[in-house]
N, CA and C atoms of all chains as a GROMACS GRO file, in nm:
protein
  591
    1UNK      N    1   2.352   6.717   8.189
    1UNK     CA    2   2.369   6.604   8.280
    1UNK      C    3   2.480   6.634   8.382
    2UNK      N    4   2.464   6.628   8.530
    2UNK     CA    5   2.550   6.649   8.624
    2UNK      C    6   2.611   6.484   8.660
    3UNK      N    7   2.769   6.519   8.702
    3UNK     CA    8   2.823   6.438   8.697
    3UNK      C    9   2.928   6.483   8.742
    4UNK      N   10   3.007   6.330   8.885
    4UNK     CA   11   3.083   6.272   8.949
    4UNK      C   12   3.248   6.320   8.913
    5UNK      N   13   3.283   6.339   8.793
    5UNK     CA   14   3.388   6.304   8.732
    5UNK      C   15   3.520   6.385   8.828
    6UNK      N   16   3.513   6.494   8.850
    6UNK     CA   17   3.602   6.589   8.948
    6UNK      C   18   3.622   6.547   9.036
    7UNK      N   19   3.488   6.468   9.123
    7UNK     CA   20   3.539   6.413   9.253
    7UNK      C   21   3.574   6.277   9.212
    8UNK      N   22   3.543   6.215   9.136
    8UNK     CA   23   3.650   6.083   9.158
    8UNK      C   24   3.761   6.077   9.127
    9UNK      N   25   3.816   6.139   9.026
    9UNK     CA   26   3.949   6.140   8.958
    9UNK      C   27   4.034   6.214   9.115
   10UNK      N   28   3.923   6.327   9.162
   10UNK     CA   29   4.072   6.406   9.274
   10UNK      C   30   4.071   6.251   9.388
   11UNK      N   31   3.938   6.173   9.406
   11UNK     CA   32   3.976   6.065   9.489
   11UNK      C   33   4.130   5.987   9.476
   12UNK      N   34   4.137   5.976   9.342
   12UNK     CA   35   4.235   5.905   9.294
   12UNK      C   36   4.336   5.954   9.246
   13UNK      N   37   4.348   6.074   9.250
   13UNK     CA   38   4.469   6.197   9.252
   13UNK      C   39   4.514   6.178   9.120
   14UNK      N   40   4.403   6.196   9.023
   14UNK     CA   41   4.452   6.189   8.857
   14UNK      C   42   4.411   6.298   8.808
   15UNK      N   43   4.545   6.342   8.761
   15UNK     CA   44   4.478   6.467   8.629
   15UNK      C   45   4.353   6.419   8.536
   16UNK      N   46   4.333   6.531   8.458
   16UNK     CA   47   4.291   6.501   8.355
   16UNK      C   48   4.343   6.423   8.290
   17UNK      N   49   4.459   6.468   8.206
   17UNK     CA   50   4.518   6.391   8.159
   17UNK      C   51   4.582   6.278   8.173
   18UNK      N   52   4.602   6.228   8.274
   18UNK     CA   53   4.607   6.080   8.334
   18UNK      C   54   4.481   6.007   8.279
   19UNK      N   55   4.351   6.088   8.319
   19UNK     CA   56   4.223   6.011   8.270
   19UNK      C   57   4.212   5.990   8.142
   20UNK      N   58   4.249   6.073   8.056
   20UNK     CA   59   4.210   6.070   7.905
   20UNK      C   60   4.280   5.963   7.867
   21UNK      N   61   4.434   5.956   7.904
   21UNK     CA   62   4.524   5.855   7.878
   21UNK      C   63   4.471   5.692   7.886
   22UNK      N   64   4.373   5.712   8.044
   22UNK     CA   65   4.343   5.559   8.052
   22UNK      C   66   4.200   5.534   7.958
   23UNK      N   67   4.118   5.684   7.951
   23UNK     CA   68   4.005   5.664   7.853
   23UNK      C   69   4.051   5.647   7.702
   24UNK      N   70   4.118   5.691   7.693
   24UNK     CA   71   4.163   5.669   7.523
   24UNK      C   72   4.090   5.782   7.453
   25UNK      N   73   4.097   5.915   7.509
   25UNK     CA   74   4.013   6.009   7.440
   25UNK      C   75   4.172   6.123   7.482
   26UNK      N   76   4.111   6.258   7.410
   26UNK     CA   77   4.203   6.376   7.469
   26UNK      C   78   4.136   6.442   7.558
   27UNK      N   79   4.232   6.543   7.640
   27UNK     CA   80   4.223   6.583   7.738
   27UNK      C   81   4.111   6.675   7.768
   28UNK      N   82   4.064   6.726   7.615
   28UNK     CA   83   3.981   6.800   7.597
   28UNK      C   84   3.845   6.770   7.653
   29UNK      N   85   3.827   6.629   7.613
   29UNK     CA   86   3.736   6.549   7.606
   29UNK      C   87   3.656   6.521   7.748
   30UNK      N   88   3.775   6.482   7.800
   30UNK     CA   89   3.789   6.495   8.014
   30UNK      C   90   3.728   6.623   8.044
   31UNK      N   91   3.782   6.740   8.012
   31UNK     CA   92   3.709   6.855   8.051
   31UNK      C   93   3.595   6.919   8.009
   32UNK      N   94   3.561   6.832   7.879
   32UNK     CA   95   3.408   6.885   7.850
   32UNK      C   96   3.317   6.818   7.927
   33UNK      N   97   3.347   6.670   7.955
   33UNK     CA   98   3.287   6.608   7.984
   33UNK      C   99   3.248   6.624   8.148
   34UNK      N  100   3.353   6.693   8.178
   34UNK     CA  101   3.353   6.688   8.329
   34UNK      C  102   3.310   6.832   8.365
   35UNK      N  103   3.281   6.956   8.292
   35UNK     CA  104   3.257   7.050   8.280
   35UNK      C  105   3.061   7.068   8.247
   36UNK      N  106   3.046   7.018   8.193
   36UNK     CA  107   2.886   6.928   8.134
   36UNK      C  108   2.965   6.994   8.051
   37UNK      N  109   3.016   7.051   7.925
   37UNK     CA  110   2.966   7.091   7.842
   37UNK      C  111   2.938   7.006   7.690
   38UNK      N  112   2.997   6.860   7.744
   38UNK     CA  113   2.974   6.702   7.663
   38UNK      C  114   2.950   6.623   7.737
   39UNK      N  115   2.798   6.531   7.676
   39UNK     CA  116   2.786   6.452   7.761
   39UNK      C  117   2.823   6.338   7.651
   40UNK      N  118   2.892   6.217   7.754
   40UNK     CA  119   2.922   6.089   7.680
   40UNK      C  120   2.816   6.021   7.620
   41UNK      N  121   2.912   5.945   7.460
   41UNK     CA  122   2.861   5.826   7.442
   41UNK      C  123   2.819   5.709   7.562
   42UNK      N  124   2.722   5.645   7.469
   42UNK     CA  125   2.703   5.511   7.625
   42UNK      C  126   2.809   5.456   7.589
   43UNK      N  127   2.888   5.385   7.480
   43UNK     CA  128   3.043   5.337   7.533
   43UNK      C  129   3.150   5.408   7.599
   44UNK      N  130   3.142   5.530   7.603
   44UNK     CA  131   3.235   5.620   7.696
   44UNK      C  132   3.168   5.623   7.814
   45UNK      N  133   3.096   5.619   7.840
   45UNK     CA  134   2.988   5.615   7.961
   45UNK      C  135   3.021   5.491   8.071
   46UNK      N  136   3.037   5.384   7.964
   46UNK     CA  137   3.046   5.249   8.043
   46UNK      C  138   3.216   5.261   8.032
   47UNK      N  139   3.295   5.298   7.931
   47UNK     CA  140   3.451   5.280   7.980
   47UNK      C  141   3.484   5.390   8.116
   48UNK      N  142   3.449   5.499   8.107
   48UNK     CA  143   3.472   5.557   8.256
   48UNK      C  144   3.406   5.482   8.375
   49UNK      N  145   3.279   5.403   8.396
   49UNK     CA  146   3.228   5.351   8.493
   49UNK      C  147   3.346   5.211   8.523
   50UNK      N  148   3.402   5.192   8.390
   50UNK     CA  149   3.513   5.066   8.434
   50UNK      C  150   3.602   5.081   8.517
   51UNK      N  151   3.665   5.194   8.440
   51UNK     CA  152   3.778   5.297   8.456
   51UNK      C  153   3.759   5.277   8.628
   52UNK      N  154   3.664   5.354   8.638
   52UNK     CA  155   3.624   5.404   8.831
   52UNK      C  156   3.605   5.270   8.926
   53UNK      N  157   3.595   5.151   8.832
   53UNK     CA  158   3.515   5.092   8.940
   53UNK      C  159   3.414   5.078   9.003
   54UNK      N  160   3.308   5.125   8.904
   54UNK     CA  161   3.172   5.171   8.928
   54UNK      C  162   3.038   5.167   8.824
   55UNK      N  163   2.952   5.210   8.865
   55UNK     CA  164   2.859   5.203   8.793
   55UNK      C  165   2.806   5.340   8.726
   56UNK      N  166   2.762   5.330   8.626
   56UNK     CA  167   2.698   5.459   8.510
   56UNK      C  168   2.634   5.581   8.613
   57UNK      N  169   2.552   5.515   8.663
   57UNK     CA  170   2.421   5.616   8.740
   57UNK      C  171   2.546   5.660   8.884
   58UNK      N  172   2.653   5.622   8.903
   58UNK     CA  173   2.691   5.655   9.021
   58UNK      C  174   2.814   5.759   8.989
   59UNK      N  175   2.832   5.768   8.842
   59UNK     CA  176   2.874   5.879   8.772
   59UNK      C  177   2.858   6.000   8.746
   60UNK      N  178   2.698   5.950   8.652
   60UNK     CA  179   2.580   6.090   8.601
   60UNK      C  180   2.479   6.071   8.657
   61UNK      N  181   2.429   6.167   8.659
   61UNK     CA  182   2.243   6.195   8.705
   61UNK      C  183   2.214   6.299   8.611
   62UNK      N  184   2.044   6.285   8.547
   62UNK     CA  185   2.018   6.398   8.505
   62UNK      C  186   2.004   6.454   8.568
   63UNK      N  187   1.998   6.603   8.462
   63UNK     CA  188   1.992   6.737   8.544
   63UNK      C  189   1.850   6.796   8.595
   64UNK      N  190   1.808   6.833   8.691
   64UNK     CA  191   1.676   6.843   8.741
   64UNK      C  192   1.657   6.752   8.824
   65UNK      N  193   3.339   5.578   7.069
   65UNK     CA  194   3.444   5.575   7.099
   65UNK      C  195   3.556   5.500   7.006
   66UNK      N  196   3.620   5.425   7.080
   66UNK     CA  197   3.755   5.350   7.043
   66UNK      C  198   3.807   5.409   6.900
   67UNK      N  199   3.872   5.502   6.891
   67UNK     CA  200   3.988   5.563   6.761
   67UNK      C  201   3.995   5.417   6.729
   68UNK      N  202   4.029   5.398   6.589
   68UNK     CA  203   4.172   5.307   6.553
   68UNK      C  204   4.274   5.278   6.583
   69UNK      N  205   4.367   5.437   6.656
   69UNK     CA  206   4.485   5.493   6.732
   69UNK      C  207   4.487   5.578   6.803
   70UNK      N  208   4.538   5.597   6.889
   70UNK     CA  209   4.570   5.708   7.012
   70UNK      C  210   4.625   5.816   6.839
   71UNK      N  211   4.548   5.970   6.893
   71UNK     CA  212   4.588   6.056   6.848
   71UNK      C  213   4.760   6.036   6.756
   72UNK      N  214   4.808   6.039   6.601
   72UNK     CA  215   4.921   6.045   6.651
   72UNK      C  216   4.959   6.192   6.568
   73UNK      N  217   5.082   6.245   6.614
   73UNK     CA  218   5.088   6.366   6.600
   73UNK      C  219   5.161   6.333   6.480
   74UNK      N  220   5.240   6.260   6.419
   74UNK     CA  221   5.296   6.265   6.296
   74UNK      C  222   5.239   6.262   6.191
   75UNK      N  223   5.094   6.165   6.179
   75UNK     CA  224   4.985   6.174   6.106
   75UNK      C  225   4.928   6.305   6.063
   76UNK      N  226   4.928   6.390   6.224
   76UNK     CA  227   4.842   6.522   6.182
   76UNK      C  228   4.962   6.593   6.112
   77UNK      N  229   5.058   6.574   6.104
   77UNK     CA  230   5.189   6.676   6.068
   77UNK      C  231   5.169   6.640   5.888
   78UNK      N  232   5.148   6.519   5.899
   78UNK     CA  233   5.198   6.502   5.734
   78UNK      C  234   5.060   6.525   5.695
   79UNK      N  235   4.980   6.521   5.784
   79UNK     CA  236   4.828   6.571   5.668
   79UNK      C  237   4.813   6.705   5.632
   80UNK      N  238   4.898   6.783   5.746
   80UNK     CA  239   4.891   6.950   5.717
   80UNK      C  240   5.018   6.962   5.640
   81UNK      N  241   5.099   6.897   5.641
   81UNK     CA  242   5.208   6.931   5.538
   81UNK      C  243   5.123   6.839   5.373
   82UNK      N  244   5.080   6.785   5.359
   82UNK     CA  245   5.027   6.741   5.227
   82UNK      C  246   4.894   6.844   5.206
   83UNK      N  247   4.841   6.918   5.299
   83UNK     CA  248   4.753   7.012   5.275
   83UNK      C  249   4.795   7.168   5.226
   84UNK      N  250   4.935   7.141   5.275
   84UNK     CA  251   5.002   7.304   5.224
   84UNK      C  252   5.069   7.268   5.108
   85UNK      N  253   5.119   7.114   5.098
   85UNK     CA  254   5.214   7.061   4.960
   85UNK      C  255   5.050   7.095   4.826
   86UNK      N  256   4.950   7.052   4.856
   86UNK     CA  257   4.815   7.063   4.758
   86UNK      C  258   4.807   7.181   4.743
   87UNK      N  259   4.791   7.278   4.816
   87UNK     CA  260   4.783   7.435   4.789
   87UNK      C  261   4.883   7.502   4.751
   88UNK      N  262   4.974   7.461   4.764
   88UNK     CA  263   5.092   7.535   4.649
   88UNK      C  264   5.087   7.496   4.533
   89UNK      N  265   5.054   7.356   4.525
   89UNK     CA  266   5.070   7.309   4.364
   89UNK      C  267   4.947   7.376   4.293
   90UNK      N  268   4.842   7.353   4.365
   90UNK     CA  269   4.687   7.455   4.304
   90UNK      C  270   4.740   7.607   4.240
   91UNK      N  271   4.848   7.676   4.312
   91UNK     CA  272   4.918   7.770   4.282
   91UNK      C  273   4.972   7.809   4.190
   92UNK      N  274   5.080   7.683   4.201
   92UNK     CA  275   5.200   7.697   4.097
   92UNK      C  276   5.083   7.652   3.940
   93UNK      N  277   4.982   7.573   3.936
   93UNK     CA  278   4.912   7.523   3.858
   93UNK      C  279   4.859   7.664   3.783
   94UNK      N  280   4.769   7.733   3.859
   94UNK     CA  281   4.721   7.844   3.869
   94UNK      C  282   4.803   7.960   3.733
   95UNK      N  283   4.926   7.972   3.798
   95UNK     CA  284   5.028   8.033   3.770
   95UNK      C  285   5.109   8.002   3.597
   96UNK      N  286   5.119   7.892   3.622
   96UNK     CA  287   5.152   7.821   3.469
   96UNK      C  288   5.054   7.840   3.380
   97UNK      N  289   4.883   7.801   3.453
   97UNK     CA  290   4.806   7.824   3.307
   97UNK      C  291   4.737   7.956   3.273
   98UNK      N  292   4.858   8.075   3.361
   98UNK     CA  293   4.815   8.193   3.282
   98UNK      C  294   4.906   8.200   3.175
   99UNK      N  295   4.990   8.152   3.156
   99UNK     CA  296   5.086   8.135   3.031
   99UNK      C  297   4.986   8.103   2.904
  100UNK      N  298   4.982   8.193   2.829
  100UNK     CA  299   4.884   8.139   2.674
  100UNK      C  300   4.941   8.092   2.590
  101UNK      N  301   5.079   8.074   2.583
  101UNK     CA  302   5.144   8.057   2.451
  101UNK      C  303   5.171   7.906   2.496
  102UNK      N  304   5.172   7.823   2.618
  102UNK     CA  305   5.141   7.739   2.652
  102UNK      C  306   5.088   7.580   2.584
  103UNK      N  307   5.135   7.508   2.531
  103UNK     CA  308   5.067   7.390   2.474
  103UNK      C  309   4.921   7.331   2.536
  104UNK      N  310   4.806   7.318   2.434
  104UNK     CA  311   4.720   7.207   2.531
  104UNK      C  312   4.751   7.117   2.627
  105UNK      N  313   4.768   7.053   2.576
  105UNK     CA  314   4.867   6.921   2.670
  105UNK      C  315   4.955   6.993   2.782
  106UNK      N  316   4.981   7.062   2.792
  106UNK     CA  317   5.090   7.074   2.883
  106UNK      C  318   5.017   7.138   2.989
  107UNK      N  319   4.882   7.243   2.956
  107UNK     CA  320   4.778   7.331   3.038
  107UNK      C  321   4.692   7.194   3.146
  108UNK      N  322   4.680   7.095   3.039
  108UNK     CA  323   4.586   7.031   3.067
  108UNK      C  324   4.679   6.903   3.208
  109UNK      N  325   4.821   6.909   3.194
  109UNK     CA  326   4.878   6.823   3.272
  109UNK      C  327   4.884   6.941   3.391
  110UNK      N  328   4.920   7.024   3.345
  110UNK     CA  329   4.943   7.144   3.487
  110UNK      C  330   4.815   7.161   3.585
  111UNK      N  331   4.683   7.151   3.502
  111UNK     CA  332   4.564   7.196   3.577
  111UNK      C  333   4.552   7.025   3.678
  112UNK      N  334   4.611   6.922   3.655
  112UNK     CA  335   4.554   6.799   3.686
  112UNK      C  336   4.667   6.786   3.793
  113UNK      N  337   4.797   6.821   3.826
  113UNK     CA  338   4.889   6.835   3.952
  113UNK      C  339   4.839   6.802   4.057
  114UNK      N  340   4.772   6.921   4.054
  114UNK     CA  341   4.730   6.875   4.256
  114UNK      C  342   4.611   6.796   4.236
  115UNK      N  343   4.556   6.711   4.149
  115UNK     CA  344   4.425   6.634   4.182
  115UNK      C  345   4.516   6.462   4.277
  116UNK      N  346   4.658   6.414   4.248
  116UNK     CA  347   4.702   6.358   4.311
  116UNK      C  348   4.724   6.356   4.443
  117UNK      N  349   4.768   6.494   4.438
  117UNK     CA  350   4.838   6.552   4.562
  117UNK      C  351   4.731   6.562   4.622
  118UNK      N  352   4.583   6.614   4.616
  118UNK     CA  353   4.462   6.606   4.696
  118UNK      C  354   4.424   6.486   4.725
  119UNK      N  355   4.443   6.380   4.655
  119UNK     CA  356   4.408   6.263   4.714
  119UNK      C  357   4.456   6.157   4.837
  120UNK      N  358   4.611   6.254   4.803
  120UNK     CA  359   4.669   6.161   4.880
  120UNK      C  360   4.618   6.212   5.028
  121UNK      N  361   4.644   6.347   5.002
  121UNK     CA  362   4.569   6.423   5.113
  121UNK      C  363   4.475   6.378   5.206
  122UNK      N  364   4.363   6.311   5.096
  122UNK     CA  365   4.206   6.304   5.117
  122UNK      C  366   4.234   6.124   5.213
  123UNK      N  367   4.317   6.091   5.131
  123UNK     CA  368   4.355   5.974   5.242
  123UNK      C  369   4.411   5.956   5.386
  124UNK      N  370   4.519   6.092   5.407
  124UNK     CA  371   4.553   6.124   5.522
  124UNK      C  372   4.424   6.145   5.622
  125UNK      N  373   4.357   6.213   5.565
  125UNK     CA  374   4.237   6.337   5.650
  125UNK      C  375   4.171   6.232   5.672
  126UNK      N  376   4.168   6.120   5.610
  126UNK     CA  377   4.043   6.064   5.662
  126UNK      C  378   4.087   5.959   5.807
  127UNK      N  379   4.256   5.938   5.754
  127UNK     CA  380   4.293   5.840   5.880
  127UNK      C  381   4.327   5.935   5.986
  128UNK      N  382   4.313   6.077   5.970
  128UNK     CA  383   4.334   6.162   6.072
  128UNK      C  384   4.200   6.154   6.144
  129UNK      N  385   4.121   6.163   6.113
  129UNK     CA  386   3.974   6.146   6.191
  129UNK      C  387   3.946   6.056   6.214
  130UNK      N  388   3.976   5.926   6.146
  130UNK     CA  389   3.952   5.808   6.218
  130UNK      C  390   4.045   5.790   6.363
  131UNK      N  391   4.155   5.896   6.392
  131UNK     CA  392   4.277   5.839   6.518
  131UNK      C  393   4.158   5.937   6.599
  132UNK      N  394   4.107   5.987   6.588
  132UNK     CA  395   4.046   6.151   6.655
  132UNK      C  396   3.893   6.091   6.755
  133UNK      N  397   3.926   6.098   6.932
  133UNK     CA  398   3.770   6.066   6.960
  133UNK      C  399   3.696   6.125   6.954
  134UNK      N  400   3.535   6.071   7.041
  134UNK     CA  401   3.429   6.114   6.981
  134UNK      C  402   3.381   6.258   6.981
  135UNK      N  403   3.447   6.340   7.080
  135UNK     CA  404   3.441   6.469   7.080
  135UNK      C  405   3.494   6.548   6.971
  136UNK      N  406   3.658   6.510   6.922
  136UNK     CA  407   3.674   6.557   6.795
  136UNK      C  408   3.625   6.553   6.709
  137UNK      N  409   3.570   6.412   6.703
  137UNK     CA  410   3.466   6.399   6.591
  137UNK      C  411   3.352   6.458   6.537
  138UNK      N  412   3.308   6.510   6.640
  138UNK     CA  413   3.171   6.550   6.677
  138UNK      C  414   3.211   6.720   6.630
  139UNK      N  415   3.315   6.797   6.704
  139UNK     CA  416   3.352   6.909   6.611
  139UNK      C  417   3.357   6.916   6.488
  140UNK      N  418   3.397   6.809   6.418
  140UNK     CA  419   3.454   6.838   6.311
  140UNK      C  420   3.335   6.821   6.226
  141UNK      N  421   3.206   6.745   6.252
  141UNK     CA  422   3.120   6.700   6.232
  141UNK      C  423   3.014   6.857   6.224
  142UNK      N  424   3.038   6.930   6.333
  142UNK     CA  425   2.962   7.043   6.330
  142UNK      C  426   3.029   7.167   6.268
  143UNK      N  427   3.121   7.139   6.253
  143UNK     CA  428   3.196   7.256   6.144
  143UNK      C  429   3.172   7.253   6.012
  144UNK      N  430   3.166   7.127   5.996
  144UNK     CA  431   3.096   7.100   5.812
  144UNK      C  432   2.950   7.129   5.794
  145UNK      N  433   2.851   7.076   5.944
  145UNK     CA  434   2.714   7.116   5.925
  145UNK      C  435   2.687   7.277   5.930
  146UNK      N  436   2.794   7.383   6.015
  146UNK     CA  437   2.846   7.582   5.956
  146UNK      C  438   2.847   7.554   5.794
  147UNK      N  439   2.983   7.506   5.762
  147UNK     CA  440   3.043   7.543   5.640
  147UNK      C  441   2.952   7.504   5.516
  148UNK      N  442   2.927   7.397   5.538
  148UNK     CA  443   2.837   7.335   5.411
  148UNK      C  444   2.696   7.472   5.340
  149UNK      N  445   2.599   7.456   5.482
  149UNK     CA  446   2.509   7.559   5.470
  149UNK      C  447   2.579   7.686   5.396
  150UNK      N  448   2.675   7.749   5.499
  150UNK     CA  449   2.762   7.898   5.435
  150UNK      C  450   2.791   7.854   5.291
  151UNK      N  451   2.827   7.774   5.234
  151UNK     CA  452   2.875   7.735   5.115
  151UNK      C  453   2.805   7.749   5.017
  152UNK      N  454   2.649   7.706   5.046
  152UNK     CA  455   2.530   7.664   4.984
  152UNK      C  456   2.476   7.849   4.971
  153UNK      N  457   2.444   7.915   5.046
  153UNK     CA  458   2.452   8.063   5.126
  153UNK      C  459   2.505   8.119   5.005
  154UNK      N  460   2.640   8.094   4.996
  154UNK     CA  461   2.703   8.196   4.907
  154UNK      C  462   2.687   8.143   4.796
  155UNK      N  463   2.711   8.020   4.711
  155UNK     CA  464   2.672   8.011   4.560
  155UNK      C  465   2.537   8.083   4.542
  156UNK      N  466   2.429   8.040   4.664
  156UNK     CA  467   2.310   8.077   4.587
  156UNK      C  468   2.303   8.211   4.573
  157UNK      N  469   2.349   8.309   4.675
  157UNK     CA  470   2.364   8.438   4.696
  157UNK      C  471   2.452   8.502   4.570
  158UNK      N  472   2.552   8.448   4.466
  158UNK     CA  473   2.649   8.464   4.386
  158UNK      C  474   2.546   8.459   4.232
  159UNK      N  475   2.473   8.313   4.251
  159UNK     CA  476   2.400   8.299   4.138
  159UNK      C  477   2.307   8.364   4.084
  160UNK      N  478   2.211   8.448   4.207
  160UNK     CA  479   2.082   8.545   4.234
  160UNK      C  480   2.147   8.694   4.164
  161UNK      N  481   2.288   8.708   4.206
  161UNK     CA  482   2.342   8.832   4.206
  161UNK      C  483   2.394   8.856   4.046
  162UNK      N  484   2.462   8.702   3.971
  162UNK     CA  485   2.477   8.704   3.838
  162UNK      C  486   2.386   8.731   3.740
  163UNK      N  487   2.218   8.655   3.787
  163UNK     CA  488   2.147   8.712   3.730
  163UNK      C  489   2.090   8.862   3.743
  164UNK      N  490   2.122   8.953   3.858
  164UNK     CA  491   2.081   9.096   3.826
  164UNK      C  492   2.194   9.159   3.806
  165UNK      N  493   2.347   9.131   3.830
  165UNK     CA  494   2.398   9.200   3.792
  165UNK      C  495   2.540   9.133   3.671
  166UNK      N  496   2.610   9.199   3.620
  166UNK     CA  497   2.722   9.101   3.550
  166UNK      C  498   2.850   9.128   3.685
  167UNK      N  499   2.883   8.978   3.687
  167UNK     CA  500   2.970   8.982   3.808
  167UNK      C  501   3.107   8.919   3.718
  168UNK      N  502   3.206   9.006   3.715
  168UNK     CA  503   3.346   8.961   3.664
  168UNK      C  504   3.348   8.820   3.696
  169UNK      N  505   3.388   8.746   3.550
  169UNK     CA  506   3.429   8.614   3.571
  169UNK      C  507   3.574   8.607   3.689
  170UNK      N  508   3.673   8.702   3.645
  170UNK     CA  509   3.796   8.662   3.675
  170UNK      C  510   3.755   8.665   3.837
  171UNK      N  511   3.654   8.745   3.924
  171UNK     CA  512   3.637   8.759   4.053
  171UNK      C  513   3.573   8.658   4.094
  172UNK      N  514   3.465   8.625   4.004
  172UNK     CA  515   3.319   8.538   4.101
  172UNK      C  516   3.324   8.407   4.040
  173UNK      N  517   3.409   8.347   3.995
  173UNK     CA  518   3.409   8.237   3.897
  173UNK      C  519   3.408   8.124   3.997
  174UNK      N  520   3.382   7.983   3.929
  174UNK     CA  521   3.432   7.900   4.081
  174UNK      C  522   3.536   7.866   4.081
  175UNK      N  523   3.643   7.902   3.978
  175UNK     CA  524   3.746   7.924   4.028
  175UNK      C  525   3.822   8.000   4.138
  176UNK      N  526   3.742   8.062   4.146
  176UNK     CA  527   3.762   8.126   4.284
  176UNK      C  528   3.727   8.135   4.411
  177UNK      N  529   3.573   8.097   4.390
  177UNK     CA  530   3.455   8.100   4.536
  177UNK      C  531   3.502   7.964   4.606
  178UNK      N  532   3.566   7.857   4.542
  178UNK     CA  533   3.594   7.764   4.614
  178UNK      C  534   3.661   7.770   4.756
  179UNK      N  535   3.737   7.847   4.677
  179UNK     CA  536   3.834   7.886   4.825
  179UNK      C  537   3.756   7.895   4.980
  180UNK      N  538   3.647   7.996   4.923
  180UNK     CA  539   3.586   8.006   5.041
  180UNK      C  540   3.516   7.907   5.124
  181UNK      N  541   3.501   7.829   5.070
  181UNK     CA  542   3.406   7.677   5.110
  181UNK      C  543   3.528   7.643   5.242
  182UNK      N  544   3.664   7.632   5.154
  182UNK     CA  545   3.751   7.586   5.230
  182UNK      C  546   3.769   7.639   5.358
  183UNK      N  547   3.780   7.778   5.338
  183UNK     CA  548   3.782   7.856   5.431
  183UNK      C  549   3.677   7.850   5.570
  184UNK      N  550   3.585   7.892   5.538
  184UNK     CA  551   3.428   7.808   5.597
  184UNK      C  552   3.459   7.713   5.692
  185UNK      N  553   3.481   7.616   5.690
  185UNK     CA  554   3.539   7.473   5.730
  185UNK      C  555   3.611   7.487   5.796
  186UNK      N  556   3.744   7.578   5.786
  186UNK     CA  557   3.862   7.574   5.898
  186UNK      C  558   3.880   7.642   5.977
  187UNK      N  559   3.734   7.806   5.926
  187UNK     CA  560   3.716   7.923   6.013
  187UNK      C  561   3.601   7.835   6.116
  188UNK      N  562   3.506   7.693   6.111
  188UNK     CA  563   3.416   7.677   6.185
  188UNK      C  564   3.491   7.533   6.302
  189UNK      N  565   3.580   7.511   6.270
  189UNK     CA  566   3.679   7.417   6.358
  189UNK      C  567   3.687   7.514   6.521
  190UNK      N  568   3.761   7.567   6.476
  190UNK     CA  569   3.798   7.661   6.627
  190UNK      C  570   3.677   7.727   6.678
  191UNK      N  571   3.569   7.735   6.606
  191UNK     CA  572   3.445   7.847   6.671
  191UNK      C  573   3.373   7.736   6.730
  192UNK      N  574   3.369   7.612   6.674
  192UNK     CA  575   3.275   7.499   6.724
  192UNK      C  576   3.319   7.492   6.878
  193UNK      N  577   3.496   7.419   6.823
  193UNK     CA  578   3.561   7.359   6.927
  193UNK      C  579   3.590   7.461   7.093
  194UNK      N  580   3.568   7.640   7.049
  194UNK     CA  581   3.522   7.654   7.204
  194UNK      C  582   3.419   7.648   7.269
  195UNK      N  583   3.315   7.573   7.191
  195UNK     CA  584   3.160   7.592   7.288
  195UNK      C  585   3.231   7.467   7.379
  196UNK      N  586   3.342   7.393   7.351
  196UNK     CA  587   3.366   7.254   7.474
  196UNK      C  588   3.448   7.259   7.560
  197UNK      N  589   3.545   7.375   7.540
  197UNK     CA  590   3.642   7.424   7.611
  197UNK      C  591   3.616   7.504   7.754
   0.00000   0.00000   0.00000
């Protein structure tokens, strides 16, 4: 699943770790996730879309 | 998602310090009941030491994974689905081998193969955890 996460956080000039902090996950977690190499739960799914100010699909898209 | 708690690091400290306090006593246990001249009673309190000390353990570990999100989780989750199989792997591989060959108790006993189970488990933590890195 491709996904938003790099460019919104640099929108908002947050580390990773800034993000994990407000997600309540570790930092690790930020970079798998933002890396594809994890894709979120739907409650992690919907706490980052909070997080952003945004919506799920304006996050991720599948891949293809 | 949602841990119980934000990661805390003192938790993980005292679960690995009650994990090295359990394996020494397994040791020192070890150690005492090669003594033969030894009383029943006294073999039988020595071999039962660390079954406390593992529990308390077993209580840490578990509130350690409950502070841990879903990604940790999910490692730790696939390190047991390695280790378990490997575990299963080697008794049966141990048991096949007792029946064609005689395999020293003092080597192949489960007093001993246990270890490896353990091992298994903490060698499949770090191999999981770089497919996310």
């Amino acid at each position: 699943m491709k996904n938003r996460l790099k460019v919104l956080r640099a929108e908002r000039d947050w580390s990773q770790a800034d993000l994990a902090e407000r997600l309540e996950v570790s930092r690790q977690t930020v970079n798998a996730i933002e890396t594809g190499r994890y894709d979120p739960s739907l409650p992690l799914a919907f706490r980052l879309a909070e997080v952003f100010e945004t919506t799920i699909e304006a996050i991720f898209e599948p891949d293809g | 998602m949602t841990p119980e708690t934000i990661d805390s690091p003192n938790l993980r400290r005292n679960t690995i310090a009650l994990g090295i306090t359990w394996f020494v006593a397994y040791w020192c246990a070890r150690a005492v009941l090669e003594n033969p001249d030894l009383a029943v009673g006294l073999k039988v309190a020595a071999a039962l030491i660390p079954v406390p000390i593992f529990a308390l353990f077993l209580v840490l570990f578990i509130r350690l994974i409950r502070t841990m999100d879903e990604l940790e989780r999910r490692i730790q989750l696939e390190a047991l689905a390695i280790a378990y199989p490997l575990a299963v792997l080697l008794l049966m591989t141990l048991g096949l081998l007792q029946r064609a060959v005689h395999l020293k108790f003092e080597d192949w006993s489960y007093a001993h193969v246990w270890v490896y189970v353990v091992m298994f488990y903490f060698l499949s933590i770090p191999w999981v955890a770089r497919r996310y890195q």
